[in-house]
DONULUM-404291 format. One record per residue (C-alpha): residue in three letters; x, y, z. Coordinates in steps of 0.25 Angstrom, whole numbers, plus 5000, padded with zeros to 4 digits. Example, Ala and Ser with C-alpha at 12.3 -4.5 7.8 and 13.67 -1.06 7.14 Angstrom:
BEGIN
[pt "ALA",[5049,4982,5031]] [pt "SER",[5055,4996,5029]] 
//
This chain:
BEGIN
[pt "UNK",[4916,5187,5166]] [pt "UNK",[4926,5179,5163]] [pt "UNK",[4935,5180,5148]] [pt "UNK",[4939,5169,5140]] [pt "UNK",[4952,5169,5133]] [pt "UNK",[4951,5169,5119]] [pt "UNK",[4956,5157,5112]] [pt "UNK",[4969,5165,5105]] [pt "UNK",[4973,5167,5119]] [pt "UNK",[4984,5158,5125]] [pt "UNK",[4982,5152,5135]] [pt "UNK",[4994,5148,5146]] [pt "UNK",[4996,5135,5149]] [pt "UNK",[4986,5131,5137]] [pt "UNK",[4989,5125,5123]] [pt "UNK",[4979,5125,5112]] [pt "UNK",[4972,5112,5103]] [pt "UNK",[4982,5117,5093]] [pt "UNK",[4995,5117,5099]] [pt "UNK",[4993,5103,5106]] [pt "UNK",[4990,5098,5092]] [pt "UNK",[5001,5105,5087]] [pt "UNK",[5011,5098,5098]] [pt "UNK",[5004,5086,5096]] [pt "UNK",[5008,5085,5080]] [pt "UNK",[5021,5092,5085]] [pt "UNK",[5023,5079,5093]] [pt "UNK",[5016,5067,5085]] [pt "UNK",[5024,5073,5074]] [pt "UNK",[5037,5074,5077]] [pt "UNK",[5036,5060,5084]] [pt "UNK",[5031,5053,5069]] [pt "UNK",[5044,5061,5063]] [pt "UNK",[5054,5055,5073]] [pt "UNK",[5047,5041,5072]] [pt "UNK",[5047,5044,5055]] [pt "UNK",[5063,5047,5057]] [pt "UNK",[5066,5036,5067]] [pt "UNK",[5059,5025,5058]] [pt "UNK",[5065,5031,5046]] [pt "UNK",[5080,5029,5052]] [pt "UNK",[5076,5015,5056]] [pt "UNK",[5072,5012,5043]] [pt "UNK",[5086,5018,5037]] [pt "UNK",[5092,5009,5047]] [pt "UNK",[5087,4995,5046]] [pt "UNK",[5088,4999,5029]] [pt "UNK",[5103,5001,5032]] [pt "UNK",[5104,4989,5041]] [pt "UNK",[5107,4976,5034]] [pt "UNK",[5101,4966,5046]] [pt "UNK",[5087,4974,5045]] [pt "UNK",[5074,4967,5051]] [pt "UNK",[5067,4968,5037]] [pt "UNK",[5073,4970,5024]] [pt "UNK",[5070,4985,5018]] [pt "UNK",[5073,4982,5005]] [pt "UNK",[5058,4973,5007]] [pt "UNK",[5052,4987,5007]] [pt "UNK",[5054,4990,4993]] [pt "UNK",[5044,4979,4990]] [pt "UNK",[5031,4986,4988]] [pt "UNK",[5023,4975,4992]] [pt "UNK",[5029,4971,5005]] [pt "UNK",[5030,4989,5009]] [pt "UNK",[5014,4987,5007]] [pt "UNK",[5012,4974,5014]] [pt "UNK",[5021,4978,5024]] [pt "UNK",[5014,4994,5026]] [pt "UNK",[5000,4985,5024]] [pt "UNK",[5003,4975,5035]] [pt "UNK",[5009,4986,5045]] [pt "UNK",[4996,4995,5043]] [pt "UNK",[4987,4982,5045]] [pt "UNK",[4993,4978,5059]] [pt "UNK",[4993,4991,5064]] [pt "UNK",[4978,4992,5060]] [pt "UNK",[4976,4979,5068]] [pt "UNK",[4983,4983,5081]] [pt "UNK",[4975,4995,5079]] [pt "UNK",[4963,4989,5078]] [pt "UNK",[4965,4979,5088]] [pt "UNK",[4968,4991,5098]] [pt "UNK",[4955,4999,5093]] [pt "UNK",[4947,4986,5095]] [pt "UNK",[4952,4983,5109]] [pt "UNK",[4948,4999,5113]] [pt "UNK",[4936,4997,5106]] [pt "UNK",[4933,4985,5113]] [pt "UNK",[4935,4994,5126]] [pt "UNK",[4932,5007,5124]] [pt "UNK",[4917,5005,5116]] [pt "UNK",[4913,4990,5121]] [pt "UNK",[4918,4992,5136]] [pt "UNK",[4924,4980,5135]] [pt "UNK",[4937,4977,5143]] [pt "UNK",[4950,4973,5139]] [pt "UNK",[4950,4960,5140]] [pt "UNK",[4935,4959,5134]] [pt "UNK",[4942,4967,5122]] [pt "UNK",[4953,4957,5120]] [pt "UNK",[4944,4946,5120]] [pt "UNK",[4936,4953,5110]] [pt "UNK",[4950,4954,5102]] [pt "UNK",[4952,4939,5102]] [pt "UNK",[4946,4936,5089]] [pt "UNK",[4954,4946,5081]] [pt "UNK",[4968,4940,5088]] [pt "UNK",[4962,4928,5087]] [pt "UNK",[4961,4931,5070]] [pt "UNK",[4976,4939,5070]] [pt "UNK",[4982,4924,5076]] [pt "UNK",[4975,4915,5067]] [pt "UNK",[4977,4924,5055]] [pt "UNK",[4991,4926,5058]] [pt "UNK",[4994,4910,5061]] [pt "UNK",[4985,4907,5047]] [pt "UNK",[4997,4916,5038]] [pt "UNK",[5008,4906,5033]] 
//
């Protein structure tokens, strides 16, 4: 008869669900507070930087934050869906890759003529 270790008992060598997670937060955390500080010092900079790509005084605008925060969440909901429709394409229709780019064409196809179509 053989005993089992009670689930209080450590274990050598072995980490629990909980402290992974832990370390995982730890990790994911402190890698969203750097990029927070890193893009908060780049913003300070280009404000103080005369030759700045775009004009931060633009920002104080409401209607062209919003446009511009609209705009940015719409792209990347685009990419995203294009990338979720290509493993889509792969993963639940056994399609290959290049059967799931041509079955992509008609959405490029829309992007190129909606974009040549804007004044």
């Amino acid at each position: 008869m053989t005993r089992q270790n009670p689930s209080h008992v450590r274990v050598p060598g072995k980490t629990s669900q909980a402290s992974r997670r832990r370390a995982t937060l730890l990790v994911y955390g402190g890698a969203a507070a750097l990029l927070l500080v890193a893009m908060g010092l780049r913003v300070g900079l280009a404000a103080a930087d005369a030759g700045a790509l775009v004009d931060l005084g633009l920002f104080r605008s409401r209607s062209f934050t919003w446009g511009t925060i609209c705009t940015a969440f719409g792209v990347f909901a685009l990419f995203g869906g294009m990338f979720a429709l290509v493993q889509s394409f792969q993963a639940i229709f056994r399609v290959d890759p290049q059967g799931s780019g041509f079955r992509l064409l008609p959405l490029v196809a829309g992007l190129v003529v909606g974009t040549a179509s804007i004044p």
